[in-house]
py3Dmol code that shows the C-alpha trace and the ligand (Angstrom):
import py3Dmol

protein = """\
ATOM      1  CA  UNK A   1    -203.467  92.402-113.106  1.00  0.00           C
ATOM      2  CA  UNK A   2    -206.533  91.232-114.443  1.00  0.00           C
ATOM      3  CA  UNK A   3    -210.137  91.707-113.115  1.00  0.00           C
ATOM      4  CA  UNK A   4    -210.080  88.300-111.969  1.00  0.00           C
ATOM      5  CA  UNK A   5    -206.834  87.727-110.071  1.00  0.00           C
ATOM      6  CA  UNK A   6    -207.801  91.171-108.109  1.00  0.00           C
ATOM      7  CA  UNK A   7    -211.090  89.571-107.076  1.00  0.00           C
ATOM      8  CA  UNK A   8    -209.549  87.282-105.288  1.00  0.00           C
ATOM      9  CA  UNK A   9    -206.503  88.599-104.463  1.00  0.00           C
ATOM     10  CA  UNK A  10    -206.383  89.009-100.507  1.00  0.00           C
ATOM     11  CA  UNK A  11    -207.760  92.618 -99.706  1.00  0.00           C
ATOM     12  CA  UNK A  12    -204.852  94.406 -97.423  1.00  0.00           C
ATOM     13  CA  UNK A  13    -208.057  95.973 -96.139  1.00  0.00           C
ATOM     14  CA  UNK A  14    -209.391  92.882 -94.878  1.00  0.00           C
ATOM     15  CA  UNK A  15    -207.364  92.415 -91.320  1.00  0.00           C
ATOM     16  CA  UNK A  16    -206.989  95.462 -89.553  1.00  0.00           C
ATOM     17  CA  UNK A  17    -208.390  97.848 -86.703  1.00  0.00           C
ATOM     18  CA  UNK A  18    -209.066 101.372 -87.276  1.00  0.00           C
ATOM     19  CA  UNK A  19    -209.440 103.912 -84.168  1.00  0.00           C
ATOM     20  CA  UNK A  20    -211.293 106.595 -84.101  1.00  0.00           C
ATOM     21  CA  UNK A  21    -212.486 109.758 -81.826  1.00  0.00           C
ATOM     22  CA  UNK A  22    -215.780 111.584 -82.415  1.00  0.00           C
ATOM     23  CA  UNK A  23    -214.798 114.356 -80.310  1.00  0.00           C
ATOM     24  CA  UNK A  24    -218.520 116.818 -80.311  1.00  0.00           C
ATOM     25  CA  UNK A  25    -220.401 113.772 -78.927  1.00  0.00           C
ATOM     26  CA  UNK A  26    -217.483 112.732 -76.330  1.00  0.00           C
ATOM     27  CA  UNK A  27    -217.016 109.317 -78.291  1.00  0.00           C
ATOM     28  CA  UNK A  28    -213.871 107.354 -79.008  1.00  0.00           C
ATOM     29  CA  UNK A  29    -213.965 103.624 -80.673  1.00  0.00           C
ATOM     30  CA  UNK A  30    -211.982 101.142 -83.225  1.00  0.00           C
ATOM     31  CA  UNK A  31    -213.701  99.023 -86.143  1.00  0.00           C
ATOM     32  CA  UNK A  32    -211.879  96.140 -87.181  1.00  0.00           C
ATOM     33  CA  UNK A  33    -212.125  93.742 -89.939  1.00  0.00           C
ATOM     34  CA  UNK A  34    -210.453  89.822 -90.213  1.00  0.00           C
ATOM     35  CA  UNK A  35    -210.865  88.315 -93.457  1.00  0.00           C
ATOM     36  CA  UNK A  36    -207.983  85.791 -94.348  1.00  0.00           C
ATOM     37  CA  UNK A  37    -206.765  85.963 -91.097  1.00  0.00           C
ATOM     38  CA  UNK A  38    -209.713  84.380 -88.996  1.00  0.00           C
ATOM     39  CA  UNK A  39    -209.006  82.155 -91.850  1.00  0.00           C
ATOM     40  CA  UNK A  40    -205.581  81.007 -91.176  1.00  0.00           C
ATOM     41  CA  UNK A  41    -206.511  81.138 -87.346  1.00  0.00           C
ATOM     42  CA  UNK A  42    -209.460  78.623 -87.879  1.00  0.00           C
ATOM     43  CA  UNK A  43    -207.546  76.264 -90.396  1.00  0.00           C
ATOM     44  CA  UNK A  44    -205.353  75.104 -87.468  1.00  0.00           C
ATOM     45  CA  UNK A  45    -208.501  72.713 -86.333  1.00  0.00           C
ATOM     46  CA  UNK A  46    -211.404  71.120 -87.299  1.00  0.00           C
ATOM     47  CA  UNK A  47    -214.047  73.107 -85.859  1.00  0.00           C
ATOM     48  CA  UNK A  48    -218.201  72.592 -87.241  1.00  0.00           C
ATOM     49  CA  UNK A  49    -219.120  76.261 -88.343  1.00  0.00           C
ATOM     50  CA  UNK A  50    -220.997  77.161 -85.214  1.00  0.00           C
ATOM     51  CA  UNK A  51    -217.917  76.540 -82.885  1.00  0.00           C
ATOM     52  CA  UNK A  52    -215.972  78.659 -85.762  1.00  0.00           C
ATOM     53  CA  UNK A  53    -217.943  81.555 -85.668  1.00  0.00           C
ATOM     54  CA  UNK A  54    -218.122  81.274 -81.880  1.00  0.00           C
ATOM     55  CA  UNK A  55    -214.559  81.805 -81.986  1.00  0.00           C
ATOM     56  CA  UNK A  56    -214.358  84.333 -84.567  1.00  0.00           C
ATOM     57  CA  UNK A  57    -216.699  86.789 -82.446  1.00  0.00           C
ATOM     58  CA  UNK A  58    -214.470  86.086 -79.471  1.00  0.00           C
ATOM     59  CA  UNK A  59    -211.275  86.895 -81.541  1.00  0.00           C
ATOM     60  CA  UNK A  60    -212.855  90.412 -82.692  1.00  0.00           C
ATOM     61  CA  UNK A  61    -213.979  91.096 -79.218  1.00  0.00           C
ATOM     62  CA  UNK A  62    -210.448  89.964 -77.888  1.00  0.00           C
ATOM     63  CA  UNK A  63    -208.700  92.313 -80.723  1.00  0.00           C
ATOM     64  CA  UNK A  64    -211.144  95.433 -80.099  1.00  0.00           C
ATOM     65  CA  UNK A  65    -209.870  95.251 -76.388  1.00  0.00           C
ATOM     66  CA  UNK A  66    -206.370  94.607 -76.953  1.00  0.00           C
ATOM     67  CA  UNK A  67    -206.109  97.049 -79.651  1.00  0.00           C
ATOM     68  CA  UNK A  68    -206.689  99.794 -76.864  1.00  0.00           C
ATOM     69  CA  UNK A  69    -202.806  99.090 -75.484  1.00  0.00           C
ATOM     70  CA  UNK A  70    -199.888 100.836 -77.531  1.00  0.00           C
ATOM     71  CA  UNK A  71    -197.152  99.875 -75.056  1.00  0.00           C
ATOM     72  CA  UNK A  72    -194.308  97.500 -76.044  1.00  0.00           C
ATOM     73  CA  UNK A  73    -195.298  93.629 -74.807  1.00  0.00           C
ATOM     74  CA  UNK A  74    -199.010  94.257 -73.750  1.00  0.00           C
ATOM     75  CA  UNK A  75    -200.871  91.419 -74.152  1.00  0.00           C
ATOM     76  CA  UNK A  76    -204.662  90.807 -73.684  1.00  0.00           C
ATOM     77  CA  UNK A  77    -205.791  87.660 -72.871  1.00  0.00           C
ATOM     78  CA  UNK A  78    -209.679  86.437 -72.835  1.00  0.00           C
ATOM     79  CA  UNK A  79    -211.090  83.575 -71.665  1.00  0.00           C
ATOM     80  CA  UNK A  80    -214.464  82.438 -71.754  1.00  0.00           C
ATOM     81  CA  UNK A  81    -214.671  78.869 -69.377  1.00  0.00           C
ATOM     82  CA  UNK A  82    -218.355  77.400 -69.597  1.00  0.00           C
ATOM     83  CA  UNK A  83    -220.158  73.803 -68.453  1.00  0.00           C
ATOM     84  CA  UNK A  84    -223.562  72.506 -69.876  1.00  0.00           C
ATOM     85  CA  UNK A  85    -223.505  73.637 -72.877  1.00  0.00           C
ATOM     86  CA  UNK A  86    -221.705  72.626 -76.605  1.00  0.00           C
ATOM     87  CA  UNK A  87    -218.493  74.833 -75.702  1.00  0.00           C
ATOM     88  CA  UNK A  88    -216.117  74.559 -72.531  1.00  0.00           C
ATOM     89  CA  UNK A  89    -213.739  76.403 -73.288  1.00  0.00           C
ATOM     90  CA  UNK A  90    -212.451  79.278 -75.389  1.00  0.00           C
ATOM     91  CA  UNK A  91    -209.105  81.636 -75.556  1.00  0.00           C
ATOM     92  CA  UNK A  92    -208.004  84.010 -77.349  1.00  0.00           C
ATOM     93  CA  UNK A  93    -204.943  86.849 -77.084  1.00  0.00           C
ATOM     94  CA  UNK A  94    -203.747  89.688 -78.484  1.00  0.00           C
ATOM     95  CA  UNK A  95    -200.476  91.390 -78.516  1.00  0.00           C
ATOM     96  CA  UNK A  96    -199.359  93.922 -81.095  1.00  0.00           C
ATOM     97  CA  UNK A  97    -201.431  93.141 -83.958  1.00  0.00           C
ATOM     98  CA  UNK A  98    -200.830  89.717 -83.630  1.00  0.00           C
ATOM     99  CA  UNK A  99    -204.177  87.704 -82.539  1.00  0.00           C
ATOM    100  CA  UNK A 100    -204.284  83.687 -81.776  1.00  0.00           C
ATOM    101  CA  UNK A 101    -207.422  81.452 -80.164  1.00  0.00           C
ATOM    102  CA  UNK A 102    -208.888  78.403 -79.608  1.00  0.00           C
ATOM    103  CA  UNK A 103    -211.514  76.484 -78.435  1.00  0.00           C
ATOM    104  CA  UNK A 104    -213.319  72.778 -76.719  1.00  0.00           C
ATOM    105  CA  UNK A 105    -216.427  71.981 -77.752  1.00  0.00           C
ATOM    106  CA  UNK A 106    -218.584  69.180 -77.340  1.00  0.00           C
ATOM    107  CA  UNK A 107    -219.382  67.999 -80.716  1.00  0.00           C
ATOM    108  CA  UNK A 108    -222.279  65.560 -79.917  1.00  0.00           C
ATOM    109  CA  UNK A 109    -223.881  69.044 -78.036  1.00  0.00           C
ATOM    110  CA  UNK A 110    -222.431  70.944 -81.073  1.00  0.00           C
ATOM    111  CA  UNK A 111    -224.174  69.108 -83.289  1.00  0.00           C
ATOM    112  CA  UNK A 112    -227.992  69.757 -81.892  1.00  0.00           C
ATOM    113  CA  UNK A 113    -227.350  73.634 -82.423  1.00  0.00           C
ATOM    114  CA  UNK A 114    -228.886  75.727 -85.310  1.00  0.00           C
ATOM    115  CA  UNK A 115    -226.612  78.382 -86.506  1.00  0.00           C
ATOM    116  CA  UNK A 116    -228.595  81.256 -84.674  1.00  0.00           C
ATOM    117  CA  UNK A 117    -227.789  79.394 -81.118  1.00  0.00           C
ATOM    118  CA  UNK A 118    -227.589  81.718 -78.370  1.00  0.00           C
ATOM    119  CA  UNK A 119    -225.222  82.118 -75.202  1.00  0.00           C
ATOM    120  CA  UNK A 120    -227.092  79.926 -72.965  1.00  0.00           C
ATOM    121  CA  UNK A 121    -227.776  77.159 -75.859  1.00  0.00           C
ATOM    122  CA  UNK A 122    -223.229  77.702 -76.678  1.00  0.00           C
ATOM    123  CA  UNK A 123    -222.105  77.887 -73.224  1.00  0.00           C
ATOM    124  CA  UNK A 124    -224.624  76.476 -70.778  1.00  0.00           C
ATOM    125  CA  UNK A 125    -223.264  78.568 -67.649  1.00  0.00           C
ATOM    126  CA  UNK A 126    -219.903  80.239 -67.267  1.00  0.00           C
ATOM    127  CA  UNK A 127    -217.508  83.075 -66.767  1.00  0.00           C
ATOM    128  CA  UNK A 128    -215.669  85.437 -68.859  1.00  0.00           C
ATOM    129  CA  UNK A 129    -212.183  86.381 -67.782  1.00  0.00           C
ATOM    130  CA  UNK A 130    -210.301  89.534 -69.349  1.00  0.00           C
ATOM    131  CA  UNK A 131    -207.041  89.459 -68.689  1.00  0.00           C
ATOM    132  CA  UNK A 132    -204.679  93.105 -69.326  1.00  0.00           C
ATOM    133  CA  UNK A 133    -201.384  93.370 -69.490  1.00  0.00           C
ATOM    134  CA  UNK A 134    -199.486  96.320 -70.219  1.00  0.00           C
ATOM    135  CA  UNK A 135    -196.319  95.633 -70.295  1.00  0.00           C
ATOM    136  CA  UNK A 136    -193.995  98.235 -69.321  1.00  0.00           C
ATOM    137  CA  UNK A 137    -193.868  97.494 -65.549  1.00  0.00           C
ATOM    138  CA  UNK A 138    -197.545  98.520 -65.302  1.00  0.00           C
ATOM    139  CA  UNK A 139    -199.980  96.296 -63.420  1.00  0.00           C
ATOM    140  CA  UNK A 140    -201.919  93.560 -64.892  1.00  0.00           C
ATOM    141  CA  UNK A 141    -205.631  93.681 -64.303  1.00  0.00           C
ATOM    142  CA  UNK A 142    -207.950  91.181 -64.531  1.00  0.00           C
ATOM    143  CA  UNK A 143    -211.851  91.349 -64.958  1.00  0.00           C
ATOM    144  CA  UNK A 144    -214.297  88.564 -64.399  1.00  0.00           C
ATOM    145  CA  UNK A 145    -217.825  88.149 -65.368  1.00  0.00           C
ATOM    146  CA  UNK A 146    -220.835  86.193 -65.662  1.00  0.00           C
ATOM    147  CA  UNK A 147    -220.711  84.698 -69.172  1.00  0.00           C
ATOM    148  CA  UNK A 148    -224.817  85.939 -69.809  1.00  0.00           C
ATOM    149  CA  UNK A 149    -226.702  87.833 -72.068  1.00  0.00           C
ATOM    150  CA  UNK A 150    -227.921  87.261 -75.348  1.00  0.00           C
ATOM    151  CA  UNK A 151    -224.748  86.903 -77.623  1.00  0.00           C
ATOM    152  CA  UNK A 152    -220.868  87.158 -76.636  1.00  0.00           C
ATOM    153  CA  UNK A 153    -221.110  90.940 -77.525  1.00  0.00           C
ATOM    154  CA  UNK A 154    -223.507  91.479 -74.470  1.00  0.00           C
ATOM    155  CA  UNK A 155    -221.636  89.351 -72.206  1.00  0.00           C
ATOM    156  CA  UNK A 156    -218.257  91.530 -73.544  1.00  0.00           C
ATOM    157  CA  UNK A 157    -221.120  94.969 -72.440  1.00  0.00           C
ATOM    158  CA  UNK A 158    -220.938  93.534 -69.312  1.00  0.00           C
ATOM    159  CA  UNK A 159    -217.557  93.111 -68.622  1.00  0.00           C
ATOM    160  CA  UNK A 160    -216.929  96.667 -69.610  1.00  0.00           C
ATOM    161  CA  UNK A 161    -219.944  97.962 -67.158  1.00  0.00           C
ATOM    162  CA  UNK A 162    -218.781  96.132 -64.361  1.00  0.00           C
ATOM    163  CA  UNK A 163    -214.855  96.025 -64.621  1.00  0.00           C
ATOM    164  CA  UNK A 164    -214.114  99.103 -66.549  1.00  0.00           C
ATOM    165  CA  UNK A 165    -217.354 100.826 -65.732  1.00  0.00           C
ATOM    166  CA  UNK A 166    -216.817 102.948 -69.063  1.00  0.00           C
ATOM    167  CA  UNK A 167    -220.254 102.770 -71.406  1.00  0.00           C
ATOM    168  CA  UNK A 168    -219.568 100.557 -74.099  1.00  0.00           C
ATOM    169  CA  UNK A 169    -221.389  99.153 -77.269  1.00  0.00           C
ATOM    170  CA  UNK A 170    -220.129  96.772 -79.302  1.00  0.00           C
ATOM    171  CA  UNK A 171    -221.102  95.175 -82.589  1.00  0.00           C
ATOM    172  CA  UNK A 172    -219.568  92.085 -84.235  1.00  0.00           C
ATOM    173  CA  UNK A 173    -220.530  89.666 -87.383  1.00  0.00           C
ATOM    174  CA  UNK A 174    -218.886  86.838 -88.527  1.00  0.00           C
ATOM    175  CA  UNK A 175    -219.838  84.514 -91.958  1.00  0.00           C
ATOM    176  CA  UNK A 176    -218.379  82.204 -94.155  1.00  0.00           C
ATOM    177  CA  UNK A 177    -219.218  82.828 -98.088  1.00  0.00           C
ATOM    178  CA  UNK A 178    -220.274  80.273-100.305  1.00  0.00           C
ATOM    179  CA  UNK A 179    -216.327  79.939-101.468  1.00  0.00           C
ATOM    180  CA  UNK A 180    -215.799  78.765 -97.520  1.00  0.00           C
ATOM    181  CA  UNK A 181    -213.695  82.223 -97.042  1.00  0.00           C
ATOM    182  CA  UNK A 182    -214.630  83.668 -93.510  1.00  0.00           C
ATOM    183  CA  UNK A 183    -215.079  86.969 -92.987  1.00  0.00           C
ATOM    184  CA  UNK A 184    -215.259  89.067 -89.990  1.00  0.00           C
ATOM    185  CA  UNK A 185    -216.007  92.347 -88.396  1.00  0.00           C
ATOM    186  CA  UNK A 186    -216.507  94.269 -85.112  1.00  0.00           C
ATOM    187  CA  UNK A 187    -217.343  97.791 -83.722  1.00  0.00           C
ATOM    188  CA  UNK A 188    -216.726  99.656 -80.396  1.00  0.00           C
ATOM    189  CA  UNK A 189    -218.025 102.656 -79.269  1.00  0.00           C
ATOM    190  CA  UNK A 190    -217.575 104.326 -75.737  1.00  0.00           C
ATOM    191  CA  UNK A 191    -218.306 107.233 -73.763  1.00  0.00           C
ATOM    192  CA  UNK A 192    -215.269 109.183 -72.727  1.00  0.00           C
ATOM    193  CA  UNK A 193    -214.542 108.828 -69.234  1.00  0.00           C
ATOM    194  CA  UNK A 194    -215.228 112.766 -67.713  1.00  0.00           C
ATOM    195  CA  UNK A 195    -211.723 114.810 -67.743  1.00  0.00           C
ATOM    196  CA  UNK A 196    -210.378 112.759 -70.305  1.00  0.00           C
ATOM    197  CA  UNK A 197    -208.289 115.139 -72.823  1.00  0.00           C
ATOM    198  CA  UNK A 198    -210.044 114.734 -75.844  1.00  0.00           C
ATOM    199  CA  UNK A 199    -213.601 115.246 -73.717  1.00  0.00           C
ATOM    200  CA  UNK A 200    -214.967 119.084 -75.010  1.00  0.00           C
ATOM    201  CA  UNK A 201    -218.219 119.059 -73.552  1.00  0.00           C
ATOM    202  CA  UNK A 202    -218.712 118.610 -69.751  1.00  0.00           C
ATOM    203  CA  UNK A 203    -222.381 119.084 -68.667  1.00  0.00           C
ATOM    204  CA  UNK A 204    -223.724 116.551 -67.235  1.00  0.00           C
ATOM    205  CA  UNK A 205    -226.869 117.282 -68.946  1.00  0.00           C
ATOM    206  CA  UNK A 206    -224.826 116.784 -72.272  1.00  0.00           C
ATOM    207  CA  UNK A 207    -223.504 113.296 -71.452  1.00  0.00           C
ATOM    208  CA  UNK A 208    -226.392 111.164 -71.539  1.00  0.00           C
ATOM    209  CA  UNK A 209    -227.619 112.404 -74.787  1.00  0.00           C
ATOM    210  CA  UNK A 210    -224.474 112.263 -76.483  1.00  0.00           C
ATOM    211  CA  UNK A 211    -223.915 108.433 -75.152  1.00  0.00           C
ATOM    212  CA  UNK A 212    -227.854 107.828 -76.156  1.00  0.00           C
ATOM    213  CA  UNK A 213    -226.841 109.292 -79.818  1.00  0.00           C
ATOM    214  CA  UNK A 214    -224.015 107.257 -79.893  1.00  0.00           C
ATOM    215  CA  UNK A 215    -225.599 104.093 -78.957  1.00  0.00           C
ATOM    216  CA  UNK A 216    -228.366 104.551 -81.054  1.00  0.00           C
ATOM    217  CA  UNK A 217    -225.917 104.528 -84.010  1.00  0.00           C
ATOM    218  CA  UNK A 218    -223.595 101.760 -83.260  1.00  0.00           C
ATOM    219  CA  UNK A 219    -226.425  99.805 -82.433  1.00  0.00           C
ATOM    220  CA  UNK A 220    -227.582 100.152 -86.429  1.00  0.00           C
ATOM    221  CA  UNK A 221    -224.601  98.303 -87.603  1.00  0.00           C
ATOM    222  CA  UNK A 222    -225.658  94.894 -89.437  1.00  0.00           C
ATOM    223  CA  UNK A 223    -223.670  91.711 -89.246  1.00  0.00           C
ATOM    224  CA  UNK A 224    -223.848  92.182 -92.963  1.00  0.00           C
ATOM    225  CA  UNK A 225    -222.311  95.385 -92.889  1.00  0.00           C
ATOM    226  CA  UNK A 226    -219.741  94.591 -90.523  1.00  0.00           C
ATOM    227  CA  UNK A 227    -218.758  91.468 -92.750  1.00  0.00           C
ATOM    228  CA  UNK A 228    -218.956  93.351 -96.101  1.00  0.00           C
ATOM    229  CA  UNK A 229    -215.465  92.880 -97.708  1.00  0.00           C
ATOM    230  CA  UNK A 230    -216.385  95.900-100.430  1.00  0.00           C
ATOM    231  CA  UNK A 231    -217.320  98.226 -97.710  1.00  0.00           C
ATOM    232  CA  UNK A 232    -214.132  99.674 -96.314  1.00  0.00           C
ATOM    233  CA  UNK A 233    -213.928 100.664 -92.457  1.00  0.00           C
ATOM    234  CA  UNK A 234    -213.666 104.033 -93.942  1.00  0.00           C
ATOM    235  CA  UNK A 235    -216.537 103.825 -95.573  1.00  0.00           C
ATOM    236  CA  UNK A 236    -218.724 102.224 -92.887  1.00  0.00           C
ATOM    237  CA  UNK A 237    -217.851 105.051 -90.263  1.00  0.00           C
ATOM    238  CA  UNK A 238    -218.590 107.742 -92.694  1.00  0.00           C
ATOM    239  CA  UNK A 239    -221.963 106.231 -93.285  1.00  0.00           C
ATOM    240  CA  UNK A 240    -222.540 105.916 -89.634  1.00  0.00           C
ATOM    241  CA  UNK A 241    -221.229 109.086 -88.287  1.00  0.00           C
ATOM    242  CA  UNK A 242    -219.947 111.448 -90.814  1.00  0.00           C
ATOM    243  CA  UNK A 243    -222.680 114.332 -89.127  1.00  0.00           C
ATOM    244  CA  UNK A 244    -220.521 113.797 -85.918  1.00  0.00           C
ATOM    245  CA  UNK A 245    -217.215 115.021 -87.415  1.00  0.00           C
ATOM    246  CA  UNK A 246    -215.439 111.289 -86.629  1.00  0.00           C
ATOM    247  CA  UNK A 247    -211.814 112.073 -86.822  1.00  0.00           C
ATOM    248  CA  UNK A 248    -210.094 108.611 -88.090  1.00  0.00           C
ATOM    249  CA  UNK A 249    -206.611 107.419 -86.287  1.00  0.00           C
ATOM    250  CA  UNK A 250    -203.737 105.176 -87.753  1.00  0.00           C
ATOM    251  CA  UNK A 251    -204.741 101.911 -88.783  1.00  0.00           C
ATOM    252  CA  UNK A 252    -203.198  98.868 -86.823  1.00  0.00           C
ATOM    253  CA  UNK A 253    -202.727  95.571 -89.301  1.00  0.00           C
ATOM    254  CA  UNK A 254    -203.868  92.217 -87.532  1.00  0.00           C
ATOM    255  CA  UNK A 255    -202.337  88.901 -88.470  1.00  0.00           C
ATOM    256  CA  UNK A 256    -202.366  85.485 -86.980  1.00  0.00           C
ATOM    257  CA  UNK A 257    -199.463  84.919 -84.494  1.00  0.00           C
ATOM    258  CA  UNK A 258    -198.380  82.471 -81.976  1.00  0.00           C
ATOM    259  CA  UNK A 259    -194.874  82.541 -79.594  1.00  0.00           C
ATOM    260  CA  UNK A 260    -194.734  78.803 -79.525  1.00  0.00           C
ATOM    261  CA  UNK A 261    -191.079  77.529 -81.152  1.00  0.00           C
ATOM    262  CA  UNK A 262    -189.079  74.560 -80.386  1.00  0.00           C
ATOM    263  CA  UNK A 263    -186.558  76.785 -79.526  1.00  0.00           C
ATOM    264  CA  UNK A 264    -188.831  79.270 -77.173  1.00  0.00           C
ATOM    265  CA  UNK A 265    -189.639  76.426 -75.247  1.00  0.00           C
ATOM    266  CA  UNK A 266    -186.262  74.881 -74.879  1.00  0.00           C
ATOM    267  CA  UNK A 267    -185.724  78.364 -73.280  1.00  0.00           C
ATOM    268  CA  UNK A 268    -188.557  78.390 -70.896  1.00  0.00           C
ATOM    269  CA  UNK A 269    -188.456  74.512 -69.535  1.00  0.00           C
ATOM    270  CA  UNK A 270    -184.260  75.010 -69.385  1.00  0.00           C
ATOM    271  CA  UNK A 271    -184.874  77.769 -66.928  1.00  0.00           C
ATOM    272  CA  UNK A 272    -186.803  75.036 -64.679  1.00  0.00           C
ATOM    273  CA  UNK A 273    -184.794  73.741 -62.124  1.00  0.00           C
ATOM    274  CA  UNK A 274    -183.303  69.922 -62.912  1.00  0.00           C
ATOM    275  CA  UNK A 275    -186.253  67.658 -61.212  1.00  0.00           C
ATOM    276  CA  UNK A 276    -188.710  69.578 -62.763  1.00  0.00           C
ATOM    277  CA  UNK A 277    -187.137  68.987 -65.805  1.00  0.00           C
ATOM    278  CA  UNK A 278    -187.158  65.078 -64.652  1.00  0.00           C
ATOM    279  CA  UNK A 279    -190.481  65.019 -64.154  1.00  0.00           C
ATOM    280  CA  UNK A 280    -191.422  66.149 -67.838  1.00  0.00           C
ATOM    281  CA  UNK A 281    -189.367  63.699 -69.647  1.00  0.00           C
ATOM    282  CA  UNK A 282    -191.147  60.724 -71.613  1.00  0.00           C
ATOM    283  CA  UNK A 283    -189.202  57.309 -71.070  1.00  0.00           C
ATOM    284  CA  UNK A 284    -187.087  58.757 -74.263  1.00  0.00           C
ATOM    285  CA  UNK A 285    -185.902  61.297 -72.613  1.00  0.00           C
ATOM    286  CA  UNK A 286    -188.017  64.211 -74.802  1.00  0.00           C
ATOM    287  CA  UNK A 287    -190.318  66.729 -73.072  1.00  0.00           C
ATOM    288  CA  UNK A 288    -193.392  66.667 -75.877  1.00  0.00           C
ATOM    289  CA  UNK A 289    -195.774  70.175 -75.229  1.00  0.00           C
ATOM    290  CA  UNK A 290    -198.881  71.065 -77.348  1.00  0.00           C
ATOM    291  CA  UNK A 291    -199.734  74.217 -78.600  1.00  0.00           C
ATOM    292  CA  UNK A 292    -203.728  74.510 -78.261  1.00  0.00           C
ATOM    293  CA  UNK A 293    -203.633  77.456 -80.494  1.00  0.00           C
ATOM    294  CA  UNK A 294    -201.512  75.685 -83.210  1.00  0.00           C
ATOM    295  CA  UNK A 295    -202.921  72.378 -82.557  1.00  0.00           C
ATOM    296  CA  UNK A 296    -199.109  71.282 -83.002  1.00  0.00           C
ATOM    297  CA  UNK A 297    -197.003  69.189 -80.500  1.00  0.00           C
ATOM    298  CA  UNK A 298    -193.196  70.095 -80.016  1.00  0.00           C
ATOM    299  CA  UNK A 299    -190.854  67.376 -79.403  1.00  0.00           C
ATOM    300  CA  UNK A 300    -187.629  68.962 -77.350  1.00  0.00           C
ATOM    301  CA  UNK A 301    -184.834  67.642 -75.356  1.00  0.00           C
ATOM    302  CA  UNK A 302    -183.752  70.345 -72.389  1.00  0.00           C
TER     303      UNK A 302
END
"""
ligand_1 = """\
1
ZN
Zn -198.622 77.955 -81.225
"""
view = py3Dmol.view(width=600, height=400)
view.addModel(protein, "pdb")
view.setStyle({"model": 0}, {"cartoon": {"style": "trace"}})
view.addModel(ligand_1, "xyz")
view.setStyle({"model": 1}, {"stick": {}})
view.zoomTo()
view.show()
């Protein structure tokens, strides 16, 4: 291979969250990366740069959530639903590695924003919806929340205060080079809910300086580091933590993915009962259904 063709050969490294535990200050977290991915995700549609990076924070946030569930089928859906400001609507899931999103914006509102916009200027007022499901017969759980604060990160703080009530701090940074590649990173770090296994200290006393260390650190991370394609999530958690002893778990890859098949939704409309069915079909006789996510519309005859 020759120095050139590796340059730009797509870095395995470049979609994937990492998990980690930092065990002496009580501290558990994953730091993901989405290089070509967001790519593919954002090539679908047409979106000015602000409403792609908008969508590209969501996605991290969405896969730093979702990431959290190892059982067979979970899924976690977020959706952010706004009025008043340049972006309505955006949604985004995640389900075994596998992330897809997408979002309405309005681009005459779009087009008055700078690219430092913040969560009022994007979203006007709004509500962010976190939707978990397990899988696995467990109970789906849903948390709402004011769509405020500063940036989507804080809004995502919130959601975790209120709904999970675990301390959280997140990070995320998204950019596009001057190729037009995107490039993408997030961090989470929380405090270890007391009793929890991998918990070895449990004064009280303790806790709030180990989550103030903890913060303090996470809340170091640049967007530039975060969106760094030569500095490995290895590498970035050793430089922020490596006097905490962080212990580093399996990876998990991330790729674009979305259900929707002409043949998955024969299945699901075919299961409706006959005047349903009626009532979808066009004067030809075909039921047509868009994928939002794929921005594609399916043509199918059930
Ligand atoms: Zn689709």
């Amino acid at each position: 291979m020759t120095i050139t063709a590796a340059v730009h050969a797509p870095s395995p490294e470049d979609n994937r969250v990492l998990g980690f535990t930092i065990p002496a200050h009580s501290g558990r977290g994953r730091a993901m990366r989405l290089g070509d991915t967001l790519g593919v995700i954002l090539s679908a549609h047409d979106y000015p740069p602000v409403a792609a990076k908008a969508l590209g924070e969501a996605l991290i946030l969405t896969a730093l959530i979702g990431s959290a569930l190892k059982g067979e089928g979970a899924q976690t859906t977020v959706q952010a639903k706004a009025d008043g400001g340049a972006i309505g609507l955006i949604v985004c899931d995640y389900r075994a590695g596998e992330l897809r999103g997408y979002l309405q914006f309005d681009a005459e509102a779009l087009a008055q924003l700078s690219d430092g916009a913040d969560l009022p200027q994007l979203f006007g007022e709004g509500y962010l919806a976190v939707t978990i499901d397990p899988a696995e017969g467990k109970e789906r759980f849903q948390g709402i929340v004011p769509l405020e604060g500063a940036n989507l990160c804080e809004a995502f703080q919130h959601y975790f205060e209120s709904s999970e009530q675990i301390p959280t701090v997140l990070r995320a940074g998204v950019r596009q080079d001057e190729t037009g590649a995107w490039h993408a990173g997030g961090i989470l770090v929380q405090h270890l809910p007391r009793g929890e296994q991998d918990r070895e200290r449990l004064h009280v006393a303790d806790d709030r300086e180990d989550w103030a260390h903890l913060h303090a650190i996470t809340a170091t991370v640049s967007a530039a580091e975060l969106t760094d394609p030569d500095l490995s999530l290895e590498a970035l958690l050793w430089r922020l933590f490596h006097e905490d002893e962080v212990r580093l778990l399996p990876p998990t890859p991330l790729s674009r993915g979305c259900r929707c098949s002409a043949s998955h939704i024969e299945d699901r409309l075919g299961a409706l009962p006959e005047d349903h069915r009626a009532d979808l079909r066009d004067d030809d006789g075909k039921v047509r259904v868009d994928c939002e996510f794929c921005a594609k519309q399916f043509v199918v005859a059930i």
